[in-house]
PLY file of the C-alpha trace (Angstrom):
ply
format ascii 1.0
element vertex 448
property float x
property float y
property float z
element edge 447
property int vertex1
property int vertex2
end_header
-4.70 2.32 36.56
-6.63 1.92 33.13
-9.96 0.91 31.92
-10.45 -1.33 28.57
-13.57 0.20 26.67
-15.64 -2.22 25.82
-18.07 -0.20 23.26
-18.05 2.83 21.42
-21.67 4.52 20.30
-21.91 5.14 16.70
-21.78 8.63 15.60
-20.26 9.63 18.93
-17.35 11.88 19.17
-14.89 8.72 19.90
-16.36 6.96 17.03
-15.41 9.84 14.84
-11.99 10.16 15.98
-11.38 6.69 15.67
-11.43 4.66 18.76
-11.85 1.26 19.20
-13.56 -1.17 21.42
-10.99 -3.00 22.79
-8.31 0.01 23.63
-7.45 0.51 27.01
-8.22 3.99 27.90
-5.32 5.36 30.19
-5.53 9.34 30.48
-7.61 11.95 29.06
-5.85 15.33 29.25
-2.72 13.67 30.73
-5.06 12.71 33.51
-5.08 9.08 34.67
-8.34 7.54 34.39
-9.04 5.42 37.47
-12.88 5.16 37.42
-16.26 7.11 36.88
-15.74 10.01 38.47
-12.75 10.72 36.43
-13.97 10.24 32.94
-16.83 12.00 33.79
-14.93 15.33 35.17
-12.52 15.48 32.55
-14.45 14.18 29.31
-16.55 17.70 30.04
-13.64 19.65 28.02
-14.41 20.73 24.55
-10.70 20.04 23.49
-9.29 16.39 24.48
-6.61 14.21 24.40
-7.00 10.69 24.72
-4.14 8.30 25.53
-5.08 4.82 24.70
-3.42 1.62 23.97
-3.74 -1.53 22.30
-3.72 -5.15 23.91
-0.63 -4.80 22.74
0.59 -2.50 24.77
1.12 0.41 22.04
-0.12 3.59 22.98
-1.37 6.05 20.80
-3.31 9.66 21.32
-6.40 10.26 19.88
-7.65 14.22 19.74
-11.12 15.09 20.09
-13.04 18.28 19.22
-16.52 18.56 21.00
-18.98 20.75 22.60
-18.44 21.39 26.31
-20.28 18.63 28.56
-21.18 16.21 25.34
-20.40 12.86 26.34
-17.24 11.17 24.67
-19.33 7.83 23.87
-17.46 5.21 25.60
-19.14 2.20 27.06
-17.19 -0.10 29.83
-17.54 -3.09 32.04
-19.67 -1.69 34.53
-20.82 1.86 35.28
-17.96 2.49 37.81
-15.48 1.67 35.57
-14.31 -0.38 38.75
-15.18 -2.63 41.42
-17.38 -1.54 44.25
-15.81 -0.32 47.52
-17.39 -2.76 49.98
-17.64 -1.67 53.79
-14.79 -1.90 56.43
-16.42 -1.70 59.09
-18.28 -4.09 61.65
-21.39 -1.89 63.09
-22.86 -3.25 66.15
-26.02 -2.17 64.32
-25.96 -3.43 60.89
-28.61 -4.62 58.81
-27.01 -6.94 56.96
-25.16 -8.85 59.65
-28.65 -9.59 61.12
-29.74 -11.58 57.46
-31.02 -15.15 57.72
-28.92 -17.48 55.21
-29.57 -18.76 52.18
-30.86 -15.40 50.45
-29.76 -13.59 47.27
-25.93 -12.98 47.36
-26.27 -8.97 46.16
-28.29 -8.87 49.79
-24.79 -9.29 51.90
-22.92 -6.90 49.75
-22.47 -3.92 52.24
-21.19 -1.32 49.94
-19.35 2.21 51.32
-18.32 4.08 47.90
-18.24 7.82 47.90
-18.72 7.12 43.68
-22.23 5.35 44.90
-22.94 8.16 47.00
-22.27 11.09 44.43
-24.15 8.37 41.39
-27.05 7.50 43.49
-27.10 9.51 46.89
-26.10 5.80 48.83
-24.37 7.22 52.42
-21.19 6.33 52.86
-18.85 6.27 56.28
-15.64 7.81 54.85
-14.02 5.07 56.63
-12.19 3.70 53.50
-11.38 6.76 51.82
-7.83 7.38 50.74
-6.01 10.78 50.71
-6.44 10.82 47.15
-10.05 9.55 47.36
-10.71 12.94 49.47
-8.25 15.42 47.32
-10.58 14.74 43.94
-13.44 14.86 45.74
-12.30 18.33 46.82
-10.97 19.31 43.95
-14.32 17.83 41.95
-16.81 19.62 44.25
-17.97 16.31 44.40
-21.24 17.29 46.26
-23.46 16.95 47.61
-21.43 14.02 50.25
-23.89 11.92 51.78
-22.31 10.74 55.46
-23.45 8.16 57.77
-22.12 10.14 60.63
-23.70 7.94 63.68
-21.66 9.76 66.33
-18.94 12.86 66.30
-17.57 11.28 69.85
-14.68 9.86 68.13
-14.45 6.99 70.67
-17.74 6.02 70.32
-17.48 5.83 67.10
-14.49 3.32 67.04
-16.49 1.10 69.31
-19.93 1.48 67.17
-18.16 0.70 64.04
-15.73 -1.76 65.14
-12.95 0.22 62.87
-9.59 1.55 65.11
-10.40 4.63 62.11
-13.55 5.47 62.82
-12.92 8.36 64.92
-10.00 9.97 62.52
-12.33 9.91 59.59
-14.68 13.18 61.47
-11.53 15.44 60.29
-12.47 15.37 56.77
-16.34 16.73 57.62
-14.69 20.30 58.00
-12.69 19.82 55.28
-15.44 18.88 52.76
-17.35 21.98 54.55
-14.28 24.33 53.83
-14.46 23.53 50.18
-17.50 24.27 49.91
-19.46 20.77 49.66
-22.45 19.98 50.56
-23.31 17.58 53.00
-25.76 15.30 54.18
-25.60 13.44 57.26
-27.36 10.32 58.65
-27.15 8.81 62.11
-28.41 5.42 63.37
-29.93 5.87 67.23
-29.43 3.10 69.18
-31.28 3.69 72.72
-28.68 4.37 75.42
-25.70 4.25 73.07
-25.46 7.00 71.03
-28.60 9.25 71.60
-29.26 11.66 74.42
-26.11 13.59 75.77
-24.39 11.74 72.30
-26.88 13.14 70.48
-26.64 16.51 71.28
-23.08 16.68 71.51
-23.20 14.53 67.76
-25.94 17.48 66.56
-23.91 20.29 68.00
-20.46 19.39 66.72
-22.51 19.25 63.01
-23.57 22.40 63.22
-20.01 23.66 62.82
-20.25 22.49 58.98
-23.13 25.26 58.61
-23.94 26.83 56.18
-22.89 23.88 54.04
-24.76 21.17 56.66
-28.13 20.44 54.24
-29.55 18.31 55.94
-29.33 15.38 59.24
-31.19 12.33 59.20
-31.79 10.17 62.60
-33.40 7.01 62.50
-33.65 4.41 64.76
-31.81 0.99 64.79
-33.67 -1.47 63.15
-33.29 -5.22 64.84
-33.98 -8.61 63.50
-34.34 -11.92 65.02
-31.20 -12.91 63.31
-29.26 -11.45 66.16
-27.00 -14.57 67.81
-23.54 -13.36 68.80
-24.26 -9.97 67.69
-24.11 -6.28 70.27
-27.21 -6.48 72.46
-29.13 -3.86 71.10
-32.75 -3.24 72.01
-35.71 -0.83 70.27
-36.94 1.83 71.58
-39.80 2.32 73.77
-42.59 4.92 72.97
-41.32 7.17 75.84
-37.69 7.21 74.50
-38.96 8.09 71.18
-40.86 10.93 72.23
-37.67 12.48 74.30
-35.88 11.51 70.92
-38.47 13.57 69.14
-38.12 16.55 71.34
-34.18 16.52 71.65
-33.76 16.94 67.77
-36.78 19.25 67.51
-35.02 20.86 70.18
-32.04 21.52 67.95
-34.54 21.91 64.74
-35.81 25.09 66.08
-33.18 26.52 66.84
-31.15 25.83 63.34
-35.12 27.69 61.69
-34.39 30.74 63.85
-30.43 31.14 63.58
-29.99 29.56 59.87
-33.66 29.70 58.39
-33.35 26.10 57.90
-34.36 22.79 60.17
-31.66 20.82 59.06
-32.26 17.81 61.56
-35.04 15.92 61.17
-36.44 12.33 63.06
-37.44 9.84 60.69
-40.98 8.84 60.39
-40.70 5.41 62.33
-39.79 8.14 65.39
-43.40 9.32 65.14
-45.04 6.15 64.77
-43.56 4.36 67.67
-44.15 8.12 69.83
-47.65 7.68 68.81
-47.06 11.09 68.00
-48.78 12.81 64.59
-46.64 13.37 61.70
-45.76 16.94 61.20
-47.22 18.70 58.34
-44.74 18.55 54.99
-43.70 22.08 55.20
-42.43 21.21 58.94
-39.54 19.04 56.32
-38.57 22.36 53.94
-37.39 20.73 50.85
-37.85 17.05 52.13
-34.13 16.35 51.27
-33.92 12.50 52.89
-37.15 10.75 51.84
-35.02 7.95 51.10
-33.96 8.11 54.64
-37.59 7.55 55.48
-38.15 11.28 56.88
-41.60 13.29 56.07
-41.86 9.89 53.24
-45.65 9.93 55.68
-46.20 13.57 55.32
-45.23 13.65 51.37
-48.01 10.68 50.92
-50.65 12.84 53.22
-50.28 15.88 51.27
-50.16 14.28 47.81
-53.29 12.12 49.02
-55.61 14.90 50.61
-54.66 17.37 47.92
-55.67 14.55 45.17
-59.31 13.96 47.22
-60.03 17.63 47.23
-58.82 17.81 43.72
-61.73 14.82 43.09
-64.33 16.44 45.12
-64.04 19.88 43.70
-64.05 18.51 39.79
-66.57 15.96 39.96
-64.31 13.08 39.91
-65.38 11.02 42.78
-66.62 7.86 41.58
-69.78 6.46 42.17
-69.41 2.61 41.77
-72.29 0.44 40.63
-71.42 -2.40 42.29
-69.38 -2.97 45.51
-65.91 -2.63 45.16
-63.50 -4.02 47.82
-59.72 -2.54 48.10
-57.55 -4.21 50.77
-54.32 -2.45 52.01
-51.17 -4.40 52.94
-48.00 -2.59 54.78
-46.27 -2.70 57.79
-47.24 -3.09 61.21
-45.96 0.52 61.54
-47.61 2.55 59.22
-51.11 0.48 59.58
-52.90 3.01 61.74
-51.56 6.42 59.45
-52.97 4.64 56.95
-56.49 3.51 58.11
-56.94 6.89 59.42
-55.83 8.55 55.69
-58.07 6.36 53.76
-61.09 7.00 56.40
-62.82 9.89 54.59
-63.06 8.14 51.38
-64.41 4.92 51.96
-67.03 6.81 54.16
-67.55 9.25 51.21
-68.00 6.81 47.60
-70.48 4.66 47.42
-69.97 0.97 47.36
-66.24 1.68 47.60
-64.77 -0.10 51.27
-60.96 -0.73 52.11
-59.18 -2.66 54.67
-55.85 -1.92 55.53
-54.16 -4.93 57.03
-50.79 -5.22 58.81
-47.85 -7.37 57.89
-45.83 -8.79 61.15
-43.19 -9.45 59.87
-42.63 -13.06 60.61
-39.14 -13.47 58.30
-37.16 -10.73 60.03
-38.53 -11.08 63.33
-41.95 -8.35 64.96
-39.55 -6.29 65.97
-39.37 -5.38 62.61
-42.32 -3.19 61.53
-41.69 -1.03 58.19
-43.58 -2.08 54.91
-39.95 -2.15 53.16
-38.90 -5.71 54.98
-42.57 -7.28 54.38
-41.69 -10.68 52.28
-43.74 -12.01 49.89
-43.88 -14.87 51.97
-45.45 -12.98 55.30
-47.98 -11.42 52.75
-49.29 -15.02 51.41
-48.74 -16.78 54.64
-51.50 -13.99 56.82
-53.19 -13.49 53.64
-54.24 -16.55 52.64
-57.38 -17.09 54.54
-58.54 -13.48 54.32
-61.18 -12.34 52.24
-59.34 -9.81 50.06
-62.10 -8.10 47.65
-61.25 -7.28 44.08
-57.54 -6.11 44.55
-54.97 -6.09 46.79
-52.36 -3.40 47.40
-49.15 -3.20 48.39
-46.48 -0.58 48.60
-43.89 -0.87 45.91
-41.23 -0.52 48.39
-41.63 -3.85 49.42
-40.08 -4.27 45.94
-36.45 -4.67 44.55
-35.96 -1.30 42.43
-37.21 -1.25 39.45
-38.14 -4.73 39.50
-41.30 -6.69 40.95
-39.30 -8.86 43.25
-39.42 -9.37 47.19
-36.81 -9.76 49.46
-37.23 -13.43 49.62
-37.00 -13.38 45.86
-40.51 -14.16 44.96
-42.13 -12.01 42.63
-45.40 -9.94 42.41
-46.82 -12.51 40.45
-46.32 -15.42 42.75
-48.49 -13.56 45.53
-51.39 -12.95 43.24
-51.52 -16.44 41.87
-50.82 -17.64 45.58
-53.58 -15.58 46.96
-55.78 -15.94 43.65
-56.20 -11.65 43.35
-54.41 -9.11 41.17
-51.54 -7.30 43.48
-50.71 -3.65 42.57
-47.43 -2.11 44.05
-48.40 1.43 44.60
-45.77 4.10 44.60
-45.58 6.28 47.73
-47.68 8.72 46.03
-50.91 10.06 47.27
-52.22 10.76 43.74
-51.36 7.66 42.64
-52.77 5.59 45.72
-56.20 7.52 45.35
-56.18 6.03 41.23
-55.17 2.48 42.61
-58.83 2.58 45.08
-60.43 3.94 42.20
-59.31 1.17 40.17
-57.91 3.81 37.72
-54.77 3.56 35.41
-53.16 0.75 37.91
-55.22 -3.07 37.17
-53.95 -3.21 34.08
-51.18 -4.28 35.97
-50.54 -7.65 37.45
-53.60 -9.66 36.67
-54.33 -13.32 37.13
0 1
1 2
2 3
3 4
4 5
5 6
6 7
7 8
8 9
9 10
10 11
11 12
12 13
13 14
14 15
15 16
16 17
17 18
18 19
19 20
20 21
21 22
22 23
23 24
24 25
25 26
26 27
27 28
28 29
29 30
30 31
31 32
32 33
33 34
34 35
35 36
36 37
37 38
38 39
39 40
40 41
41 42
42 43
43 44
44 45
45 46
46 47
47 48
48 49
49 50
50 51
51 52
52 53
53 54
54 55
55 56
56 57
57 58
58 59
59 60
60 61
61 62
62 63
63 64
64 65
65 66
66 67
67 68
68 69
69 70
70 71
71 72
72 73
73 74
74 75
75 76
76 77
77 78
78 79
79 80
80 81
81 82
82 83
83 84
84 85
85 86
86 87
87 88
88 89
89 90
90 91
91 92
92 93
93 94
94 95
95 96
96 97
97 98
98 99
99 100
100 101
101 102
102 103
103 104
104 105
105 106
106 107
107 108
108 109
109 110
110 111
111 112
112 113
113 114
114 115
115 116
116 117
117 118
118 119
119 120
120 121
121 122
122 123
123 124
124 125
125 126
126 127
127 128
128 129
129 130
130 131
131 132
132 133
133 134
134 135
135 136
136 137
137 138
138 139
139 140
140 141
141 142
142 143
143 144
144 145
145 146
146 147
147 148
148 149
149 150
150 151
151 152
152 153
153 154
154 155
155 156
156 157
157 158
158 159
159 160
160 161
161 162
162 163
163 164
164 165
165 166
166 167
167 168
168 169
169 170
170 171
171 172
172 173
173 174
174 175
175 176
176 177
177 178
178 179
179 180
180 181
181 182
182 183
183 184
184 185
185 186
186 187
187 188
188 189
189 190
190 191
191 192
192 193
193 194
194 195
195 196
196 197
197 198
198 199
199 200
200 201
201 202
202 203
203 204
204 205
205 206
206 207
207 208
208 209
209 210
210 211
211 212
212 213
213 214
214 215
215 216
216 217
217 218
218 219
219 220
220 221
221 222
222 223
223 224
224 225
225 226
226 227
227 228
228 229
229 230
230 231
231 232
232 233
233 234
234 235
235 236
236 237
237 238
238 239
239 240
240 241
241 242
242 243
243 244
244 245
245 246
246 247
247 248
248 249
249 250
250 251
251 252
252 253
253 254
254 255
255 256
256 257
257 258
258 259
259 260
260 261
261 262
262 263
263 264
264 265
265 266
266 267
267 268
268 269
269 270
270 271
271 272
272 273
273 274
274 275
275 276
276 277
277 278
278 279
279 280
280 281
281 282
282 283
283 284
284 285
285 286
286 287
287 288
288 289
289 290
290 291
291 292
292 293
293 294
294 295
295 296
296 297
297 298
298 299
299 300
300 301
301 302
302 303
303 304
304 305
305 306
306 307
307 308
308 309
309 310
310 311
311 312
312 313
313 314
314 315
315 316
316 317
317 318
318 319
319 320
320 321
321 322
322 323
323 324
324 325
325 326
326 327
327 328
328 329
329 330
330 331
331 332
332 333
333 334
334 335
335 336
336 337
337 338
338 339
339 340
340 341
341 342
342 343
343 344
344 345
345 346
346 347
347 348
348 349
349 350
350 351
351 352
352 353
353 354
354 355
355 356
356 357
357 358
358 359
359 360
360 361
361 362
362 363
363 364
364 365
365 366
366 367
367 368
368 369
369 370
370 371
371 372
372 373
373 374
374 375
375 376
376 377
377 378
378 379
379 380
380 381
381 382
382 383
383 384
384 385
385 386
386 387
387 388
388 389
389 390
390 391
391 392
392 393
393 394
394 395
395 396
396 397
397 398
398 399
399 400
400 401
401 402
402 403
403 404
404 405
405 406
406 407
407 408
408 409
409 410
410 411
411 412
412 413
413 414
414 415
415 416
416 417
417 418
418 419
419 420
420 421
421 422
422 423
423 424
424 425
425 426
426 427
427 428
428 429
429 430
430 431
431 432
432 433
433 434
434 435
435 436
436 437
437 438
438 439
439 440
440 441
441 442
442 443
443 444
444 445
445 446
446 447
């Protein structure tokens, strides 16, 4: 396989040797160059040799002197150099099979690349790797390997992924471990499927790959409405998330007393429907799968008390002339943490009041009850007749990355002009969340 380069940066060590936008790039070091991972390992060399050709067909070498780990300067098609790996697999619990139609076509894309997972920590299944896939990785130290694990019973894993490979795929964990990789693990729970027993015999067969085990994720499966002639799958209740909670906290302190680590954490949704309190942030060591939604609660907590004390102490608490009125949108979920977080502060500044309201989620279906699934729609729709104050809030994970967008592809600007008040996405950040009920730094942002 080669790759056509489609730019080359000016100044850049390609540019100076020569090469041309247009060239298909075919080895480096008499190493084929398949896709990102490979240009990237062997483009660290101070001393290369390029093989290119024309579109032609002539090849040619090109010889390029640099220091170690500068960048060659090539641009391509996309940033894989390649097309995604999409998913093999049909998951009894998948989010993506439970979509209504008729949204944006990058929604349905279920992706599984191990280049996605060493690019942008995305989890993959290792259920379409190929023996050479897993060599470079190995011989890369590609790592750390993020793995959505979901069971180690390899039968059970067949019939939860509805792939005949499933099961074979749990060899290559040791290997990976063996060669010293990293590894992060994730697990869906789906109540009497593959938690209790499964989950200890899932959390013990892991703890083979210690010392190189990071870290192990377990959330809970999360269900739509959208569910017709899918598994029957149900959530769980508030008992069988507490006796969730105590099985992996169970295994937790043990891994603190024999490996000085955790390792296995619930996710946050875990607490919330145990009605249990979120452990402190030092309970999550180096808080290695926020994105996984575990200690994201006790990260904001910290941030957010330590910013208020930081206010009090320094004389920053703000003393407003005239009534100001913040109001709060999330989840159903996280409602209560957040009413309770924001307590001391409304009580404490003058004229300052908030109301945090909660989302159902009307688009997905109630059983759905994190603040990353609200729709812009839900927000305008149990919004509209509220009386909202000067601002309204919302957590910027409700938000395509990077972009102001909504699931159901309205923007940030559509709610405020729908709802007639200037919408801030706040980052789950407790310093920035105290700013955005100040009013500081943040309403520059999205006004009418």
């Amino acid at each position: 396989m080669a790759v056509i380069i489609r730019s080359v940066a000016p100044g850049s060590p390609a540019d100076q040797a020569g090469v041309s936008p247009g060239e298909t790039l075919q080895a480096i070091n008499h190493h084929e160059i398949y896709d990102i991972l490979d240009y990237r390992f062997y483009e660290t060399n101070q001393h290369l040799e390029l093989t290119l050709s024309d579109p032609k067909g002539r090849m040619r070498t090109v010889c390029i002197h640099k220091p170690q780990y500068d960048p060659i300067g090539l641009g391509f098609d996309s940033y894989l150099m390649d097309q995604k790996h999409s998913c093999r697999n049909r998951c009894i619990f998948c989010f993506i099979d439970q979509m209504p139609k008729g949204m944006r076509d990058t929604l349905y894309f279920k992706d599984d690349d191990e280049r996605l997972s060493f690019l942008f920590g995305n989890y993959v299944t290792l259920t379409n790797l190929t023996e050479r896939e897993i060599s470079r990785m190995i011989q890369m130290k590609i790592s750390p390997v993020n793995v959505s694990v979901h069971t180690t019973n390899p039968d059970l894993r067949v019939k939860m992924m509805g792939n005949r490979f499933a099961g074979k795929v749990l060899d290559v964990l040791p290997r990976f471990a063996q060669a010293g990789l990293r590894i992060n693990c994730q697990c869906v729970l789906c109540p009497g499927i593959n938690d209790g027993p499964e989950l200890a015999r899932t959390l013990s067969d892991l703890e083979s790959l210690m010392p190189q085990l990071e870290s192990v994720s377990l959330v809970p499966v999360g269900l739509t409405k959208f569910r017709d002639g899918l598994a029957s799958l149900r959530p769980y209740t508030q008992q069988e998330a507490a006796d969730t909670i105590d099985l992996i906290d169970s295994f937790g302190n043990r891994f603190v007393k024999e490996y000085g680590a955790r390792t296995v954490f619930a996710s946050d949704e875990f607490y919330l429907t145990a009605k249990r309190p979120i452990p402190p942030p030092e309970f999550y060591e180096d808080f290695a799968q926020l994105e996984s939604g575990v200690g994201s609660l006790a990260c904001l907590q910290d941030e957010f008390l330590s910013a208020w004390d930081e206010a009090k102490q320094f004389g920053e608490v703000p003393d407003f002339p005239t009534p100001r009125t913040v109001t709060l949108a999330t989840g159903m979920a996280a409602a209560p943490f957040l009413c309770n977080l924001l307590d001391d502060v409304t009580k404490t500044c003058h004229n300052l009041s908030c109301e945090v309201i909660p989302i159902r989620n009307d688009f997905f279906g109630e059983r759905i009850t994190v603040a990353g699934l609200v729709t812009a729609g839900d927000l305008i729709a149990q919004l509209r007749q509220q009386s909202l104050g000067d601002v309204l809030l919302i957590p910027n994970v409700m938000l395509r990355h990077d972009e102001d967008v909504f699931l159901d592809d309205l923007s940030v600007s559509d709610v405020s002009h729908a709802l007639q008040i200037p919408v801030v996405p706040v980052p789950n950040d407790g310093y920035q969340l105290l700013d955005a009920l100040f009013g500081r730094n943040f309403e520059c942002q999205n006004q009418l």
